[in-house]
N, CA and C atoms as a LAMMPS dump frame, in Angstrom:
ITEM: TIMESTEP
0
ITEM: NUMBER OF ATOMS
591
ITEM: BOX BOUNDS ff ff ff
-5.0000000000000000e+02 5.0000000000000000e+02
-5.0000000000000000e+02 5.0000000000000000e+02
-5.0000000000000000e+02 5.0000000000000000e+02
ITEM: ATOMS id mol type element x y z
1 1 1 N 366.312 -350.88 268.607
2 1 2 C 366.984 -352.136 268.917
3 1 3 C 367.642 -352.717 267.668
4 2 1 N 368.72 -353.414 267.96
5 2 2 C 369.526 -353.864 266.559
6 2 3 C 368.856 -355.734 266.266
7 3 1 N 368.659 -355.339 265.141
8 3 2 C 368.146 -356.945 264.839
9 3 3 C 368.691 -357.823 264.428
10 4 1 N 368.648 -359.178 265.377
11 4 2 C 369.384 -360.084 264.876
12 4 3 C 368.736 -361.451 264.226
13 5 1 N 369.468 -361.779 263.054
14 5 2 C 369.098 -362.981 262.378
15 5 3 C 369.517 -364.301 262.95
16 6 1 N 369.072 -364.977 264.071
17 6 2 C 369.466 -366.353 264.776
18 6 3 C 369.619 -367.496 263.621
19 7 1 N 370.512 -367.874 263.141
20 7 2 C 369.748 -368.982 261.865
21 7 3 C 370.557 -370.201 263.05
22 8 1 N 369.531 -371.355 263.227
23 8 2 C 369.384 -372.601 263.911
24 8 3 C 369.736 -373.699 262.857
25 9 1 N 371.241 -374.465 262.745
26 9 2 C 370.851 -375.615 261.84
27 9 3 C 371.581 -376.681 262.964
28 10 1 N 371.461 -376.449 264.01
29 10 2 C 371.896 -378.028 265.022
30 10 3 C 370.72 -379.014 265.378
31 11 1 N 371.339 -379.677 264.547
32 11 2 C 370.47 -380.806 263.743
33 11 3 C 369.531 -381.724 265.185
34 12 1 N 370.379 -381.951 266.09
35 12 2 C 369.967 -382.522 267.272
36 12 3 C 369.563 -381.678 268.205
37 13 1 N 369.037 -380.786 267.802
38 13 2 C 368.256 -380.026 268.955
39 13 3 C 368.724 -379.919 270.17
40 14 1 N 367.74 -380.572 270.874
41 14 2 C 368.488 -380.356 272.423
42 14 3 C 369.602 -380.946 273.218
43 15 1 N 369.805 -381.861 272.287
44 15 2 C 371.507 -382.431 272.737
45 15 3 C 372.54 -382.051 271.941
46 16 1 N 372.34 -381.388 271.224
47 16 2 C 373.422 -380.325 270.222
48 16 3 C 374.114 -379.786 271.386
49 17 1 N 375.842 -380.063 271.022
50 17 2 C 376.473 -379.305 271.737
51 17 3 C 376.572 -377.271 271.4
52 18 1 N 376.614 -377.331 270.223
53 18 2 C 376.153 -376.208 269.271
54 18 3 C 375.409 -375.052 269.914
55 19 1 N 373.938 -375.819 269.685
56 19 2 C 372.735 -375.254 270.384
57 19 3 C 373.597 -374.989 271.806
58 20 1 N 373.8 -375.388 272.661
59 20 2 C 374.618 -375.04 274.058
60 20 3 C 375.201 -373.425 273.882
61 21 1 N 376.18 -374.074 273.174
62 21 2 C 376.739 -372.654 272.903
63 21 3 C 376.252 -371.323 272.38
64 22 1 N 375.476 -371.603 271.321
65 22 2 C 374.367 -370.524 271.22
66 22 3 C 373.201 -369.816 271.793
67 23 1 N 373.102 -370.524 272.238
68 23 2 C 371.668 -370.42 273.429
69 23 3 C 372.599 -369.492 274.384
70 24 1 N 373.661 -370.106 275.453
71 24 2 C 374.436 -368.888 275.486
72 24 3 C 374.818 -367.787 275.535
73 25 1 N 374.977 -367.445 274.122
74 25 2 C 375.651 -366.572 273.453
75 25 3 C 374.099 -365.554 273.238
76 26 1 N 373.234 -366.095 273.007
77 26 2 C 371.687 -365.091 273.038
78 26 3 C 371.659 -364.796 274.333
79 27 1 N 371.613 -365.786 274.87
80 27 2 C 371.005 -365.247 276.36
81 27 3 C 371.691 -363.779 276.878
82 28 1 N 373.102 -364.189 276.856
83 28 2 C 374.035 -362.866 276.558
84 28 3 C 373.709 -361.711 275.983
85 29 1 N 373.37 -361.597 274.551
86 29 2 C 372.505 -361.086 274.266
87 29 3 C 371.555 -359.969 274.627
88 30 1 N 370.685 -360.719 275.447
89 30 2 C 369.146 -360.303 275.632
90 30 3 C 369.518 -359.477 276.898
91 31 1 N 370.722 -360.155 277.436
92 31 2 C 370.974 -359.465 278.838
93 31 3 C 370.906 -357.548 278.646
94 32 1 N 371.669 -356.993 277.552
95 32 2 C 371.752 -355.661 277.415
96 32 3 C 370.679 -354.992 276.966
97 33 1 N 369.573 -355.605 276.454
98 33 2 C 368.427 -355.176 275.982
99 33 3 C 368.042 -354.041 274.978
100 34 1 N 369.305 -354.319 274.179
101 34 2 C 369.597 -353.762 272.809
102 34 3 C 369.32 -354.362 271.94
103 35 1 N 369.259 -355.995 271.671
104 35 2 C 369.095 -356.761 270.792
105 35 3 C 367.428 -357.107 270.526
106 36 1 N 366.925 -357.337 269.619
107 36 2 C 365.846 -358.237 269.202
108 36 3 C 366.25 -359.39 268.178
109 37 1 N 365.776 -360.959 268.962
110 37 2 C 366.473 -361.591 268.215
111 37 3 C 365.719 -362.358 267.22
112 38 1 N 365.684 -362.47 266.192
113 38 2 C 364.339 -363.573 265.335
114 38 3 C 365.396 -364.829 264.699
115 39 1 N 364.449 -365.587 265.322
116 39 2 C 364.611 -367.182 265.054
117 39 3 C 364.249 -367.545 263.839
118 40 1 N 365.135 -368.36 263.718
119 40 2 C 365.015 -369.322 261.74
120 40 3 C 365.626 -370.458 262.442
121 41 1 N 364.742 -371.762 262.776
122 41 2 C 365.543 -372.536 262.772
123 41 3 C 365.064 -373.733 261.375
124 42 1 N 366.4 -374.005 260.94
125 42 2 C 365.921 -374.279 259.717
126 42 3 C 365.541 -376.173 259.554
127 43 1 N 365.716 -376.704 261.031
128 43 2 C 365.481 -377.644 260.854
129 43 3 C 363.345 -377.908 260.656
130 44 1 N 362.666 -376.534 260.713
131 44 2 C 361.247 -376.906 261.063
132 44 3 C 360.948 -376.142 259.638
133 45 1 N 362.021 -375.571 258.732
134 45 2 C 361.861 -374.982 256.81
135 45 3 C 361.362 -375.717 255.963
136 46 1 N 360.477 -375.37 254.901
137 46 2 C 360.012 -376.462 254.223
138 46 3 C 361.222 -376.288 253.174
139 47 1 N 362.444 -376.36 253.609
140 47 2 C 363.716 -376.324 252.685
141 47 3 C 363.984 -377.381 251.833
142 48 1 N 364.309 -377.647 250.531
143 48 2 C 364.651 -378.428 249.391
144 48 3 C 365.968 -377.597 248.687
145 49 1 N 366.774 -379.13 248.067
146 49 2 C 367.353 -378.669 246.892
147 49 3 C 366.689 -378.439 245.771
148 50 1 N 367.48 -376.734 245.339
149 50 2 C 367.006 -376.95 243.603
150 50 3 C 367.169 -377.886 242.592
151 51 1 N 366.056 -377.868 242.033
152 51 2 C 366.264 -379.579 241.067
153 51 3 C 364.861 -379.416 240.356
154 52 1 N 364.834 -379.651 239.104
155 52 2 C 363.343 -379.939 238.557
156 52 3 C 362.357 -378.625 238.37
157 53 1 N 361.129 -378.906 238.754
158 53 2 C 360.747 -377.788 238.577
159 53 3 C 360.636 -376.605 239.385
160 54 1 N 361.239 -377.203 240.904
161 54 2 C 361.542 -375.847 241.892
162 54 3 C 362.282 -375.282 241.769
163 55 1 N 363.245 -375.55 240.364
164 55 2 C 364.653 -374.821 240.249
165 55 3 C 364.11 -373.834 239.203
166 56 1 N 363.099 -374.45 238.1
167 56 2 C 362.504 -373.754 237.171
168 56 3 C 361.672 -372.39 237.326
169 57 1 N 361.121 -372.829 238.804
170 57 2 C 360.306 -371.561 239.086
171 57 3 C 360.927 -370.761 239.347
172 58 1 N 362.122 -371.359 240.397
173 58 2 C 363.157 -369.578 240.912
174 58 3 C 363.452 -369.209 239.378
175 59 1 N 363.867 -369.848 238.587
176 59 2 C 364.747 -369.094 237.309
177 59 3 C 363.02 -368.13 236.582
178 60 1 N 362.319 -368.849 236.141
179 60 2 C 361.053 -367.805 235.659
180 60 3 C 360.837 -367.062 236.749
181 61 1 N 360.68 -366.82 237.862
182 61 2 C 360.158 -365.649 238.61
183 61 3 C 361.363 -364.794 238.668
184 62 1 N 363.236 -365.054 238.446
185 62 2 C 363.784 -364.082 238.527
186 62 3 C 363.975 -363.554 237.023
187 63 1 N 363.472 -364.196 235.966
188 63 2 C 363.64 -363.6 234.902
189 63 3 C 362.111 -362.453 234.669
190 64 1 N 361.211 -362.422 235.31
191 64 2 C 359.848 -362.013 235.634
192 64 3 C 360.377 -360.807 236.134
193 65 1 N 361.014 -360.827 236.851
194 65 2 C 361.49 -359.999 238.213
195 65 3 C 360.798 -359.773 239.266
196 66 1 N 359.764 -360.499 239.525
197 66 2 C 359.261 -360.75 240.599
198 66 3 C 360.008 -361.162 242.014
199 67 1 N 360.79 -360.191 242.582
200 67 2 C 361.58 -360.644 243.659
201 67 3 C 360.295 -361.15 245.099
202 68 1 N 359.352 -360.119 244.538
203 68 2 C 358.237 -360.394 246.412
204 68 3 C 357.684 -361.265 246.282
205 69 1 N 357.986 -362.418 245.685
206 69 2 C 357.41 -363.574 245.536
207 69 3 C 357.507 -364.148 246.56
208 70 1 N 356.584 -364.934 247.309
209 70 2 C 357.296 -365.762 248.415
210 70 3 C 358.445 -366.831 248.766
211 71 1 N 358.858 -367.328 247.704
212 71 2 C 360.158 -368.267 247.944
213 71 3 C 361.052 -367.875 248.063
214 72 1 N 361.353 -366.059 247.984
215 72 2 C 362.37 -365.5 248.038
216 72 3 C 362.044 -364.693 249.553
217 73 1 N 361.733 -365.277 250.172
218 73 2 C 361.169 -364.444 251.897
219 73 3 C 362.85 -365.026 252.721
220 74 1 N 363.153 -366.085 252.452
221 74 2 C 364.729 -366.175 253.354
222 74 3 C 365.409 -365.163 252.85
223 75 1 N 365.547 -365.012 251.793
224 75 2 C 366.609 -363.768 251.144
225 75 3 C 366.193 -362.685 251.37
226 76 1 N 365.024 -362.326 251.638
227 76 2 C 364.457 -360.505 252.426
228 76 3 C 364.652 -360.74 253.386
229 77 1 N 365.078 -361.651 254.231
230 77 2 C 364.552 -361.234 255.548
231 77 3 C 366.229 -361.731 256.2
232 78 1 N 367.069 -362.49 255.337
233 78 2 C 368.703 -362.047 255.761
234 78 3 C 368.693 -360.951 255.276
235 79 1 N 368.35 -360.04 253.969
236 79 2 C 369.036 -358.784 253.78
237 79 3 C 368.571 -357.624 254.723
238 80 1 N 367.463 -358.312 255.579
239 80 2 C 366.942 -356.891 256.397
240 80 3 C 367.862 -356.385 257.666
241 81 1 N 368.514 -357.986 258.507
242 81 2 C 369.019 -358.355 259.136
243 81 3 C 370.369 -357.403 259.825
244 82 1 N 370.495 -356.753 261.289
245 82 2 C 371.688 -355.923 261.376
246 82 3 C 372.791 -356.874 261.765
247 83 1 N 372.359 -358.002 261.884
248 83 2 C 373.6 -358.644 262.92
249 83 3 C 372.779 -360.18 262.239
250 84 1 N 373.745 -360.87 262.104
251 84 2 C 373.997 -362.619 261.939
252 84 3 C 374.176 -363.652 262.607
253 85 1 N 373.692 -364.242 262.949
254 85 2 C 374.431 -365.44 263.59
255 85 3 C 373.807 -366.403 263.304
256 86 1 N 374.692 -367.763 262.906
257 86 2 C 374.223 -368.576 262.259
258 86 3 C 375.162 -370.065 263.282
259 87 1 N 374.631 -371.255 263.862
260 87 2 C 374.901 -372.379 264.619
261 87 3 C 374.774 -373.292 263.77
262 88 1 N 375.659 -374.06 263.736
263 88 2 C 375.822 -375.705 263.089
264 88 3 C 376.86 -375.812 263.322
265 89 1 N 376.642 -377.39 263.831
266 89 2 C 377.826 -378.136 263.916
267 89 3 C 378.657 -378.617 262.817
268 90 1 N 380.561 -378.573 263.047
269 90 2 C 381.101 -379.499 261.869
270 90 3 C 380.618 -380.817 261.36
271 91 1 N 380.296 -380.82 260.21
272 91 2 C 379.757 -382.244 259.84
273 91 3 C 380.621 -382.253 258.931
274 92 1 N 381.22 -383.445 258.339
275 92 2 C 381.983 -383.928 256.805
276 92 3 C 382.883 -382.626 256.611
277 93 1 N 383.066 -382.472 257.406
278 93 2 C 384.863 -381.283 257.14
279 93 3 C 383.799 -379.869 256.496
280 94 1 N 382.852 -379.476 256.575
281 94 2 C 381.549 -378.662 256.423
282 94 3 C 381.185 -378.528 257.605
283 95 1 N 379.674 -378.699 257.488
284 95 2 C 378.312 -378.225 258.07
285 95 3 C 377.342 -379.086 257.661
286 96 1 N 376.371 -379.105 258.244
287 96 2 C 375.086 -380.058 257.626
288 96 3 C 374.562 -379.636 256.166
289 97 1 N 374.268 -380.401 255.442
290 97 2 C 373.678 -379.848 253.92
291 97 3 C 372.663 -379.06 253.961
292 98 1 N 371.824 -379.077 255.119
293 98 2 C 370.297 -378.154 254.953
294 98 3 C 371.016 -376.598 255.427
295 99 1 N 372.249 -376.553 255.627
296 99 2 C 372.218 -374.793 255.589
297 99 3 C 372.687 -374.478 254.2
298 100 1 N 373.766 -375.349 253.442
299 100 2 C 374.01 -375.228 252.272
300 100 3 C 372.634 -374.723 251.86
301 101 1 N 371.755 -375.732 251.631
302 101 2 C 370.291 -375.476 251.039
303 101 3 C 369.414 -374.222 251.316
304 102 1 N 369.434 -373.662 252.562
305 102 2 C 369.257 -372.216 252.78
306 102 3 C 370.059 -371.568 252.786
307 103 1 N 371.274 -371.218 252.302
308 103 2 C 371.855 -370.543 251.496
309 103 3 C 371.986 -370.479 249.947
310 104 1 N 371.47 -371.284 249.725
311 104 2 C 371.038 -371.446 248.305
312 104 3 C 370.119 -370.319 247.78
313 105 1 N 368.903 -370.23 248.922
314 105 2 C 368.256 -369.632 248.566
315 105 3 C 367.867 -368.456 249.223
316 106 1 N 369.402 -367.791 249.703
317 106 2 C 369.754 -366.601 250.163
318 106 3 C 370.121 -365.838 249.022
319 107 1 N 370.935 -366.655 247.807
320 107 2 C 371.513 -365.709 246.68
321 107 3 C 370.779 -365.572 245.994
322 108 1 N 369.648 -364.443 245.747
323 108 2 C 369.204 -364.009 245
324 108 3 C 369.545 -362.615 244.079
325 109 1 N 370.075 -362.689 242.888
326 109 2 C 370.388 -361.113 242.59
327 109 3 C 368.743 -359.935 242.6
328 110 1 N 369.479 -359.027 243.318
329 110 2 C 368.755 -358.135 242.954
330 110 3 C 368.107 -357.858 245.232
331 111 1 N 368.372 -358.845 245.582
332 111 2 C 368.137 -358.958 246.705
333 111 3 C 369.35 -358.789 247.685
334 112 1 N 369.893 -359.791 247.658
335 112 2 C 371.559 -360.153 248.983
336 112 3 C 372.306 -359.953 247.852
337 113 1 N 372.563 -359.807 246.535
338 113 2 C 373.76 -359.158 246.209
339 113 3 C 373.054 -358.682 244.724
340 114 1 N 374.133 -357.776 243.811
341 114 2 C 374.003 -357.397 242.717
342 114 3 C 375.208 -357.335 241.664
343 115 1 N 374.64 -357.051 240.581
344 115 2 C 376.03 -356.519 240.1
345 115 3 C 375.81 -355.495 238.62
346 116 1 N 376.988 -355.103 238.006
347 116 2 C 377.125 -354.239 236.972
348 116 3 C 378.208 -354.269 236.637
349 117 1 N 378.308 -353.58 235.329
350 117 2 C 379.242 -353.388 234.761
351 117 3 C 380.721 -352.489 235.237
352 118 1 N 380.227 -351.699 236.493
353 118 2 C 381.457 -350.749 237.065
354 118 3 C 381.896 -351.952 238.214
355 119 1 N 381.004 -352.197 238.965
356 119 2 C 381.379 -352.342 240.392
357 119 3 C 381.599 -354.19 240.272
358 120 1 N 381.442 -355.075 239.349
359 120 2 C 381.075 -356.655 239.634
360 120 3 C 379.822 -357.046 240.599
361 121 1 N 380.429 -357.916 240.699
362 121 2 C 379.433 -358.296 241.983
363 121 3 C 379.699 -357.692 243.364
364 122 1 N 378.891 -357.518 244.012
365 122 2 C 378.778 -356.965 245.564
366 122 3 C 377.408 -356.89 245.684
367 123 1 N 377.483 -357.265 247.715
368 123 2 C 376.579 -357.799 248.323
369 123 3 C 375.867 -356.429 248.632
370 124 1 N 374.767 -356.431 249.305
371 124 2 C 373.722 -355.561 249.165
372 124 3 C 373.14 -355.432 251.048
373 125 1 N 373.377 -356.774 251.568
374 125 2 C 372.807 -356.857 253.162
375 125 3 C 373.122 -355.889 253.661
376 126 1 N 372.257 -355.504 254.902
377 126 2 C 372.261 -354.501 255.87
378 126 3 C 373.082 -354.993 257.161
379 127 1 N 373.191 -356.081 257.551
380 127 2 C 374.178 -356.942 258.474
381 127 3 C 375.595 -355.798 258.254
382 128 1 N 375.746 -355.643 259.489
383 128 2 C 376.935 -355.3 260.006
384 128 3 C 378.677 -356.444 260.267
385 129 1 N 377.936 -357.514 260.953
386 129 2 C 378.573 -358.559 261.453
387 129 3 C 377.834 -359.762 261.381
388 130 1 N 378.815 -361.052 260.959
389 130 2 C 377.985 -362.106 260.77
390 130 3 C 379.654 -362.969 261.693
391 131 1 N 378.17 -364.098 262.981
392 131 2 C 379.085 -365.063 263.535
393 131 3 C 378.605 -366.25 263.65
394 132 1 N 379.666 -366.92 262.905
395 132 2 C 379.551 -368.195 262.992
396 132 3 C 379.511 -369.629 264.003
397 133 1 N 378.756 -370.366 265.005
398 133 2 C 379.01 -370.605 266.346
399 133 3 C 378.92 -372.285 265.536
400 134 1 N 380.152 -372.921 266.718
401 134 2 C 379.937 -374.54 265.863
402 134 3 C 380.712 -375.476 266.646
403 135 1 N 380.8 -376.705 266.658
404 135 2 C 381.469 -377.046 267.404
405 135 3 C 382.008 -378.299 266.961
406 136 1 N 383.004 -379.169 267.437
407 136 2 C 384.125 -379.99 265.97
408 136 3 C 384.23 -380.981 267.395
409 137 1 N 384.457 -382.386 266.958
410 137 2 C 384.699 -383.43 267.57
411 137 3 C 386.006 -383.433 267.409
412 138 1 N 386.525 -383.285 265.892
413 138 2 C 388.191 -383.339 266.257
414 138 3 C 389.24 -381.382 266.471
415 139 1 N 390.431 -382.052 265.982
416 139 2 C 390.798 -380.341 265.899
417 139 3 C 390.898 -380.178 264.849
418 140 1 N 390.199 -379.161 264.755
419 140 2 C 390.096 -378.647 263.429
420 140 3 C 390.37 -376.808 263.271
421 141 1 N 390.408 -376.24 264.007
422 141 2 C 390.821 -374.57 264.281
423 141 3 C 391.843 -374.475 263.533
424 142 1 N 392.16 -373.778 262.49
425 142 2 C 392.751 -372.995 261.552
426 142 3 C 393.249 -374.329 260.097
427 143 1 N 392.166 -375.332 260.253
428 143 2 C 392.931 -376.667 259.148
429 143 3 C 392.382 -376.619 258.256
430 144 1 N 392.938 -376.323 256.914
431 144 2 C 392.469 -376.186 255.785
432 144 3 C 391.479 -377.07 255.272
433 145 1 N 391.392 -378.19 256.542
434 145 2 C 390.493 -378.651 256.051
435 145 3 C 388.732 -378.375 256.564
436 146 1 N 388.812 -377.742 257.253
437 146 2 C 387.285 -377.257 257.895
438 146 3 C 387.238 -375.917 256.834
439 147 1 N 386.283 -376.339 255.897
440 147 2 C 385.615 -376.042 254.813
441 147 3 C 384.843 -375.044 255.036
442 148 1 N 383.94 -375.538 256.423
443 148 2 C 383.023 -374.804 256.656
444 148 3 C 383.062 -372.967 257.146
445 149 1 N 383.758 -373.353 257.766
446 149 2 C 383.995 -371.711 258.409
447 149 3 C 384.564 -370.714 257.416
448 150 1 N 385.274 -371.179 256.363
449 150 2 C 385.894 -370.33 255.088
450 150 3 C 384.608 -370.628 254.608
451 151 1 N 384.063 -371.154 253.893
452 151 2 C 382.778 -370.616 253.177
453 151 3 C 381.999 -369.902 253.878
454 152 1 N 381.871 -369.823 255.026
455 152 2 C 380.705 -368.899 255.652
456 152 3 C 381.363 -367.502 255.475
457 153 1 N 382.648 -367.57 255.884
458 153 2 C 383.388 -365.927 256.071
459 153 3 C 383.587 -365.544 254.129
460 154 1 N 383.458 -366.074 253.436
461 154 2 C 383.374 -366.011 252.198
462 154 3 C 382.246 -365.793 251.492
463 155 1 N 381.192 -366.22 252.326
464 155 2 C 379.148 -365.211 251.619
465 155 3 C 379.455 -364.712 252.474
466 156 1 N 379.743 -364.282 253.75
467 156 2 C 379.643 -362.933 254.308
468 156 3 C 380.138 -361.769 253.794
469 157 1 N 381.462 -361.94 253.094
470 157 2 C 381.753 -361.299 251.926
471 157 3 C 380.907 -360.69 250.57
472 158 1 N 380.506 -361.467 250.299
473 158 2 C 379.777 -362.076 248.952
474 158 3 C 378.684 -361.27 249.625
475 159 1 N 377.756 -361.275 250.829
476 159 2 C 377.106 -360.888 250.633
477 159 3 C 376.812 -358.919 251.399
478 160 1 N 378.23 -358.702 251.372
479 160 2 C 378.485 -357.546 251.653
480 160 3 C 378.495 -357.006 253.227
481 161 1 N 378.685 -358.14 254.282
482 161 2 C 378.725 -357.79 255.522
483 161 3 C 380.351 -357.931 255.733
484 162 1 N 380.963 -356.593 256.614
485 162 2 C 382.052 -356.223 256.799
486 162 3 C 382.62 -356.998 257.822
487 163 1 N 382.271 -357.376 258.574
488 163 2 C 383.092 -358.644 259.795
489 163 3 C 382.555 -360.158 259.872
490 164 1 N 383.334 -360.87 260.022
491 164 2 C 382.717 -362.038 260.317
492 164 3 C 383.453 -362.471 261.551
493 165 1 N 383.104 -363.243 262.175
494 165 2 C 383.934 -364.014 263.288
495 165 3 C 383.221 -365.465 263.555
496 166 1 N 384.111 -366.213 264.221
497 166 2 C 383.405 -367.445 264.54
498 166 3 C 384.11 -368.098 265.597
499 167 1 N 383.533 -369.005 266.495
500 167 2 C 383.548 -369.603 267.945
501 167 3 C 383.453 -371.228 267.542
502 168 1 N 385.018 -371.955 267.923
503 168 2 C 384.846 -373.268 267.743
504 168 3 C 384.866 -373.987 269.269
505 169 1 N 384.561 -374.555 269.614
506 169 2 C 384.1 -375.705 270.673
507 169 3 C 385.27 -376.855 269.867
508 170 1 N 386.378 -377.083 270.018
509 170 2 C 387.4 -378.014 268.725
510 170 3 C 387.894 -378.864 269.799
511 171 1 N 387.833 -380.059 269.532
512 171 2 C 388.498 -381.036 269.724
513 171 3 C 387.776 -381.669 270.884
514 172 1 N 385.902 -381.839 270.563
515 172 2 C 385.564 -382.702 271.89
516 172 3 C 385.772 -383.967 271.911
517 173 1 N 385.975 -384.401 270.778
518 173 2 C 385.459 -385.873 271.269
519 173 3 C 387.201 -386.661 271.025
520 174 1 N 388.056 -386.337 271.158
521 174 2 C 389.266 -386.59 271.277
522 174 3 C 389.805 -386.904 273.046
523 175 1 N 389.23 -386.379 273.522
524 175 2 C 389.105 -387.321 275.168
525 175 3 C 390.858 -386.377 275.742
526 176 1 N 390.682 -385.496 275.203
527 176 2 C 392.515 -384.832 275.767
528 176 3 C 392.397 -383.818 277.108
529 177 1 N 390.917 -383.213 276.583
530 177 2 C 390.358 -382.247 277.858
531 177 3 C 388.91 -382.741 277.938
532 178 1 N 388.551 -382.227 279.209
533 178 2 C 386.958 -382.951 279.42
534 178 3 C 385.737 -382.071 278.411
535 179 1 N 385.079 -382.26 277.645
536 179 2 C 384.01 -381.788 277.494
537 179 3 C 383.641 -380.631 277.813
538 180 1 N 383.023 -380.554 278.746
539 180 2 C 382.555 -379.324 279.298
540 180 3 C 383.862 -378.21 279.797
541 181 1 N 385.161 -378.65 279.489
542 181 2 C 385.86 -377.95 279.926
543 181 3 C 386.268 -376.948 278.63
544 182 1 N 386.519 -377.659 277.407
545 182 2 C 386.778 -376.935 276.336
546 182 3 C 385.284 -376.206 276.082
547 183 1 N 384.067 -376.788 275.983
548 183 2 C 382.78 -376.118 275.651
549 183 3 C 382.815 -374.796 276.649
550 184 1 N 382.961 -374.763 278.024
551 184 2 C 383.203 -373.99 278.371
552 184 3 C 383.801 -372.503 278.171
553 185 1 N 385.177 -373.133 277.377
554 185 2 C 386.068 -371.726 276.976
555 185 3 C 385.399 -371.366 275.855
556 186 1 N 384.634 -371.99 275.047
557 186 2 C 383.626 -371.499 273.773
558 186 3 C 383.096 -370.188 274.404
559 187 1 N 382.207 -370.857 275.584
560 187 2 C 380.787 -370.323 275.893
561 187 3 C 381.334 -368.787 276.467
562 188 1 N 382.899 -368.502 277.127
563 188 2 C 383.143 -367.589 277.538
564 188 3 C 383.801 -366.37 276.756
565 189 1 N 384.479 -367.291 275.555
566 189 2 C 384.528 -366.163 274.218
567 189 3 C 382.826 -365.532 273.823
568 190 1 N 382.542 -366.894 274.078
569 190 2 C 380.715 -365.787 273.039
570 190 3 C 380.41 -364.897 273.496
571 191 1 N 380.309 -365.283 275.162
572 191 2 C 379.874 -364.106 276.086
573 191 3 C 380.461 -362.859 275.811
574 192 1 N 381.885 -362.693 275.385
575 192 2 C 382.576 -361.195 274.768
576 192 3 C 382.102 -360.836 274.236
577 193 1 N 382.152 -361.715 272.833
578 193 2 C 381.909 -360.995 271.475
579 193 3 C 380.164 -360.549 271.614
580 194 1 N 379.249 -361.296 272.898
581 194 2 C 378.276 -360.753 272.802
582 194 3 C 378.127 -359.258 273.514
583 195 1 N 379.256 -359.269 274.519
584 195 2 C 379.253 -357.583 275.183
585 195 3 C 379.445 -356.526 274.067
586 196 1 N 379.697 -356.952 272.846
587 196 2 C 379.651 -355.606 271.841
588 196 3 C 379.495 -355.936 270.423
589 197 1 N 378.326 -356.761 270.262
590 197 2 C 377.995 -357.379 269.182
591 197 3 C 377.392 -356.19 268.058
């Protein structure tokens, strides 16, 4: 079975329009019974910014080289990962800060990426495909200003997975189409991209 990394950051749980769409997009999923999916939702992480002395310890344990340390268990367990998918909603022309923050502590060298003197940097993950699912109150689909979706397709890079894609839900709360009508056309792209994920 191909394994997938669910990462959960819709902040409102069960009234997340987000979560809607993702939930979804698994269920889809599970339907072919190829997938196994493991959950991270990172709103229940004992996640922090680095700062002080939690920043001190990552730097002594990677100068140690102690990678199997436990604070580095998010970063083993995206690099084990065949398939990605990661939910949050647009927040502040972004994403919520607590995925920033677990991605923080996804980049570990020696783990999700490396480097040398021939090759630079390059990513190291076993992920095939990483998709991004999210959903925007205004329009925001292809505007330089949604931040978020270029940084995600940019560590997917970074961290050496060859496709990325992503599913916007854009322009709900602008009152032009109903709700459930645009969420809808989300939910029926996911369903594709889940027939051959």
């Amino acid at each position: 079975m191909i394994h997938v990394l669910y990462i959960d950051c819709c902040i409102r749980g069960e009234l997340s329009r987000t979560k809607k769409l993702a939930e979804t997009f698994l269920a889809e999923l599970s339907r072919s019974g190829a997938y196994a999916v493991e959950r991270l939702t990172l709103m229940d992480e004992p996640l922090v910014p680095f700062q002080n002395g939690f920043f001190r310890q990552r730097e002594e344990l990677l100068e140690a080289g102690e990678l199997g340390h436990p604070r580095f268990r998010y970063a083993h367990q995206f690099k084990a990962a065949e398939r990605v998918v990661i939910a949050a909603p647009f927040w502040d022309l972004s994403f919520p800060a607590l995925l920033k923050v677990y991605i923080e502590n996804l980049c570990v060298q020696g783990i999700t990426f490396d480097c040398d003197e021939k090759n630079g940097t390059y990513g190291v993950c076993k992920a095939e495909r990483m998709l991004f699912l999210t959903t925007r109150g205004g329009a925001l689909e292809g505007s330089p200003m949604d931040n978020g979706t270029k940084y995600l397709s940019d560590m997917s890079k970074f961290f050496g997975i060859p496709r990325f894609d992503h599913i916007a839900a854009d322009g709900l709360d602008l009152g032009l189409e109903p709700v459930e009508t645009i969420l809808n056309r989300a939910i029926e792209r996911a369903k594709e991209i889940a027939t051959d994920f």
